[in-house]
C-alpha positions in Angstrom: 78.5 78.0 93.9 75.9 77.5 96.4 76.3 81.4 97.5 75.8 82.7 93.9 72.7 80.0 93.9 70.9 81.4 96.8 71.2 85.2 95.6 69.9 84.5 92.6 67.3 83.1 94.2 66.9 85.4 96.9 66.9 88.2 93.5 64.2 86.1 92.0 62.1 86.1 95.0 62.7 89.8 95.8 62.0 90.6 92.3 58.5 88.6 92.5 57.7 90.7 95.3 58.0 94.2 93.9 54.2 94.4 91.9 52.8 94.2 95.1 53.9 96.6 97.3 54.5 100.4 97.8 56.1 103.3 100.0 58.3 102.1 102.5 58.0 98.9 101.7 58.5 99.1 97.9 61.4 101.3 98.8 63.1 98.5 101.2 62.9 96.2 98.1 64.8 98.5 96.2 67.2 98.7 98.8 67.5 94.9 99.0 67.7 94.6 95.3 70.5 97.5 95.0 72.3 95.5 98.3 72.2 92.1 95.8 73.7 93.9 92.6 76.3 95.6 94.7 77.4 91.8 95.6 77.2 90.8 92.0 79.9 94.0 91.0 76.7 95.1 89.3 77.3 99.3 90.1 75.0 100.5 87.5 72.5 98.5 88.0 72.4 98.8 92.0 72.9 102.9 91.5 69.6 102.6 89.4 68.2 100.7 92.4 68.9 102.7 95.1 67.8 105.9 93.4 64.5 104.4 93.1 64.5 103.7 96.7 65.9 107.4 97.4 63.1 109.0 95.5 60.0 107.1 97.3 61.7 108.0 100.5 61.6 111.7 99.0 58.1 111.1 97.7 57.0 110.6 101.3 58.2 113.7 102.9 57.8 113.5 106.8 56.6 110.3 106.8 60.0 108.4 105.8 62.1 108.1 109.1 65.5 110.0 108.4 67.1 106.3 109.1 65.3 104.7 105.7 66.6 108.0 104.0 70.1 107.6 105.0 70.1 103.9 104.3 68.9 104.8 100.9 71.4 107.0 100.7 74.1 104.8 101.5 72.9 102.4 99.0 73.7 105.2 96.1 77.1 105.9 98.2 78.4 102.3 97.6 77.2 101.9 94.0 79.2 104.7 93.4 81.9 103.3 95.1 81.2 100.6 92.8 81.4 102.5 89.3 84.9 104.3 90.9 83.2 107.4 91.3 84.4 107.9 94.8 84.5 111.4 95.2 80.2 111.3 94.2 79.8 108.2 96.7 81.8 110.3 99.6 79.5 113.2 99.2 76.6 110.7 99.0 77.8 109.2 102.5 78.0 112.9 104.1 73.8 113.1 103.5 73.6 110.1 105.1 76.3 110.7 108.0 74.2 114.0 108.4 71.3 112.2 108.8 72.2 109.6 111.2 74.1 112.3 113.4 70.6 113.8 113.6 69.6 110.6 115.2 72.0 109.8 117.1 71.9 106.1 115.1 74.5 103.2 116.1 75.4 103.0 111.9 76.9 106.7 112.2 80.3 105.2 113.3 80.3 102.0 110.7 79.6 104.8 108.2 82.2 107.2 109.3 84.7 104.3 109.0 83.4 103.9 105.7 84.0 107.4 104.1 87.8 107.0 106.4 88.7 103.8 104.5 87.3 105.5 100.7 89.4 108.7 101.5 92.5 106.9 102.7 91.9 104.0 99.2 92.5 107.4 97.3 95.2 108.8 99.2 93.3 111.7 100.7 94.4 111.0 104.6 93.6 114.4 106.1 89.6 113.8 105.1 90.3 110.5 106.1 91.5 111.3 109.1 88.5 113.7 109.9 86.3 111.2 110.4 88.8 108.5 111.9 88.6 111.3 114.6 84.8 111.7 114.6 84.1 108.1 115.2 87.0 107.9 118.0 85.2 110.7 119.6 82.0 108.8 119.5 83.1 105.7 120.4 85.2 106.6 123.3 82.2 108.1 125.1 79.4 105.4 124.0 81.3 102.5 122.5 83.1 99.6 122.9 86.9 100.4 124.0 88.4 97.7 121.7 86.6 99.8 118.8 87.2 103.0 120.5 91.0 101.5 120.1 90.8 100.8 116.8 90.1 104.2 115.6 92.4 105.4 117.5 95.1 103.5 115.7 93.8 104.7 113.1 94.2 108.2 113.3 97.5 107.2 114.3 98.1 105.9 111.0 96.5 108.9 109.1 98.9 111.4 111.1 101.8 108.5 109.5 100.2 109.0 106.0 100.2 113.1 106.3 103.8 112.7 108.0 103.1 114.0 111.5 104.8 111.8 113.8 104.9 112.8 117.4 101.0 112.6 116.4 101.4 109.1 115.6 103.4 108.3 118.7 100.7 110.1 120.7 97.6 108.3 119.0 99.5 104.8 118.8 100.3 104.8 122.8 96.5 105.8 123.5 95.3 103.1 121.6 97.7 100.3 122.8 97.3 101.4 126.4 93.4 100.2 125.5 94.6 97.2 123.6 96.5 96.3 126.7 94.2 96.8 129.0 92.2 94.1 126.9 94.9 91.7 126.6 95.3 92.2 122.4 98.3 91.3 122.1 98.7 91.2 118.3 97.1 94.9 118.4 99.6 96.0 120.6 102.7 94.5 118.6 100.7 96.7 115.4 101.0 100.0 117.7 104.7 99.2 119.1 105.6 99.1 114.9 103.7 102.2 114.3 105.5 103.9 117.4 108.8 102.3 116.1 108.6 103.9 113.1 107.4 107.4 114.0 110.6 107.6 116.4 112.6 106.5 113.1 111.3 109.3 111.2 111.6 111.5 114.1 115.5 110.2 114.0 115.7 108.4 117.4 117.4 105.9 116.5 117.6 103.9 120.6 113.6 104.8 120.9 113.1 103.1 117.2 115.5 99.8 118.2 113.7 99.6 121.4 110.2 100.0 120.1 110.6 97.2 117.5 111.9 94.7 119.5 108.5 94.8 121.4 107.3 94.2 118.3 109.9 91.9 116.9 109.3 89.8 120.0 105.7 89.2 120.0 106.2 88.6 115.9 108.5 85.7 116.7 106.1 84.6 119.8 103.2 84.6 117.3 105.2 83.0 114.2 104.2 86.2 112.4 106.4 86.9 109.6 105.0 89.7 108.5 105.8 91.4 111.8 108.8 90.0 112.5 110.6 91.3 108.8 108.5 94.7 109.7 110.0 95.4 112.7 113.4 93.7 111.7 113.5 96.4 109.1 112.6 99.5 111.5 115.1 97.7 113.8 117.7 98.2 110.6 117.1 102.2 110.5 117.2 102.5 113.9 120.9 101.5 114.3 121.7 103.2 110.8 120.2 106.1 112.6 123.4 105.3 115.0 125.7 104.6 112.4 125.9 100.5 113.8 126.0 100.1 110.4 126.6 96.1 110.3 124.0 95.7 112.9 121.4 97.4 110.8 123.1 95.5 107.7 122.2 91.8 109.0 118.5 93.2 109.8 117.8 94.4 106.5 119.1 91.0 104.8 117.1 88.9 107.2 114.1 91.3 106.6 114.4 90.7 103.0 115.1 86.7 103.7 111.4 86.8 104.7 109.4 88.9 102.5 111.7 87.7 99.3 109.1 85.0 98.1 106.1 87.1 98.5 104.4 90.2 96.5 105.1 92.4 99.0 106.5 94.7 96.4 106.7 98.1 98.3 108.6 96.3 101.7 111.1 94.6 99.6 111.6 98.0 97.8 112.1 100.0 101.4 114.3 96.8 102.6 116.8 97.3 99.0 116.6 101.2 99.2 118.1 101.1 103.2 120.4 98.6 102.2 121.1 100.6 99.0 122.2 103.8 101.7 124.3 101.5 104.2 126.3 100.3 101.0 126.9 104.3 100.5 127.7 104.6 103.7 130.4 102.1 103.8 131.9 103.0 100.5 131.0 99.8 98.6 129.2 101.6 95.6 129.4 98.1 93.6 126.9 96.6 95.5 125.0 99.8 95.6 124.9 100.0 92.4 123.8 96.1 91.9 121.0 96.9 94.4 119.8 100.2 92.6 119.6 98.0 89.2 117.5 95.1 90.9 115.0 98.1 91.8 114.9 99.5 88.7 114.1 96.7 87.2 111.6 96.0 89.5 110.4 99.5 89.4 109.7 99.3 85.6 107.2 96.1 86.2 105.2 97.0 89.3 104.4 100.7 88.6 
């Protein structure tokens, strides 16, 4: 309650202040204004705002840097964003990522990672990962290496999303190599699942085992459930991959043991449908069939 008092405060004050001023100034208001409706889920309002900003900036020619531009700009990118016009606020960020490229400016990575993580919310992972792999390339010649590791992961996980594997394998090991070399170890447990999973795909079944116990050990270490049913599920196709079908049987079941009381819909839908194939596989179509009902059902609520 105190937060919601202090922007309305901090509107009231900016508001005050707008009869007074002009150019750049006027124009940082705007900005401020647009930044405070944008936290109040106020799109329309906050687009309004930012267009105002945009069209001193405009008004001003040379004079207005290119960085007030852009972060005018940006401003009508995330009301956009806002109103669930993402394809308008990606196009938006793209004047102001040409713009701080220009520059050179610090903010052209944040906003890179911005129009990555829009792209990927709407499932469009090769445009997200164009600019996963602009920022990496940034960042690994003037940033931090944790960050530079980061993006690296998560290219890795675009080249999952677009189904190229040996990519993810490749991008995952570059980025835990860094991790490792910093000593982040729940980082590195998030790349050994990633790499676990690729070899899966790939249908190395000893590579997949092998690469998510790493991460199966470090989950259990780090009392991570989360981790520990992820990998104990990757684990699970791994030996199915082998045809040790009851090994991979008592991972699926504890898998689902641990995500079973949470709204993890989608992993306790991969965890029924591999249990679903191991009952097919060992001729027990009853159970099968049981399983396959408990989807549907579940199926017809959740999508």
């Amino acid at each position: 309650m105190i937060d919601i008092d202090n922007r309305e405060t901090e509107d009231q004050e900016l508001w005050k202040q707008l009869p007074n001023t002009e150019g750049e100034e006027r124009a940082e208001l705007f900005i401020q204004l647009a930044q405070q409706a944008i936290y109040r889920l106020s799109g329309t309002e906050a687009l309004a705002l930012a267009e105002e900003a945009h069209e001193i900036y405009k008004a001003m020619g040379a004079k207005a840097s290119s960085i007030a531009m852009a972060n005018a700009i940006t401003g009508i990118g995330y009301s956009l964003k806002e109103l669930n016009r993402v394809d308008e606020a990606t196009k938006a960020l793209d004047g102001a990522i040409d713009l701080l490229r220009q520059s050179n400016h610090p903010f052209l990575i944040d906003t890179l990672r911005t129009k990555a993580s829009w792209y990927g919310e709407e499932g469009n992972w090769q445009k997200a990962l164009e600019s996963y792999v602009e920022a990496a390339q940034i960042n690994e010649v003037d940033g931090i290496s944790e960050f530079y590791a980061r993006d690296l992961f998560s290219v890795a996980h675009c080249y999952h999303e677009l189904g190229k594997f040996d990519e993810v394998i490749t991008y995952a090991l570059k980025a835990r190599e860094i991790f490792k070399s910093e000593k982040m170890v729940f980082e590195i447990s998030w790349c050994d699942l990633n790499i676990a999973d690729a070899h899966a795909e790939l249908g190395d079944g000893q590579a997949a085992i092998t690469w998510g116990q790493r991460a199966n050990d470090i989950g259990t270490l780090r009392k991570d459930n989360e981790m520990i049913c992820k990998s104990k599920y990757v684990m699970a196709r791994g030996y199915k991959i082998l045809e040790k079908y009851q090994d991979a049987e008592s991972l699926l079941l504890a898998a689902g043991e641990l995500v079973a009381k949470s709204n993890d819909w989608p992993q306790i839908t991969k965890i029924e449908r591999e249990l679903i194939a191991i009952y097919r596989l060992t001729e027990r179509d009853t159970e099968a069939d049981e399983a396959e009902r408990r989807i549907a059902t579940l199926t017809e609520i959740v999508n």
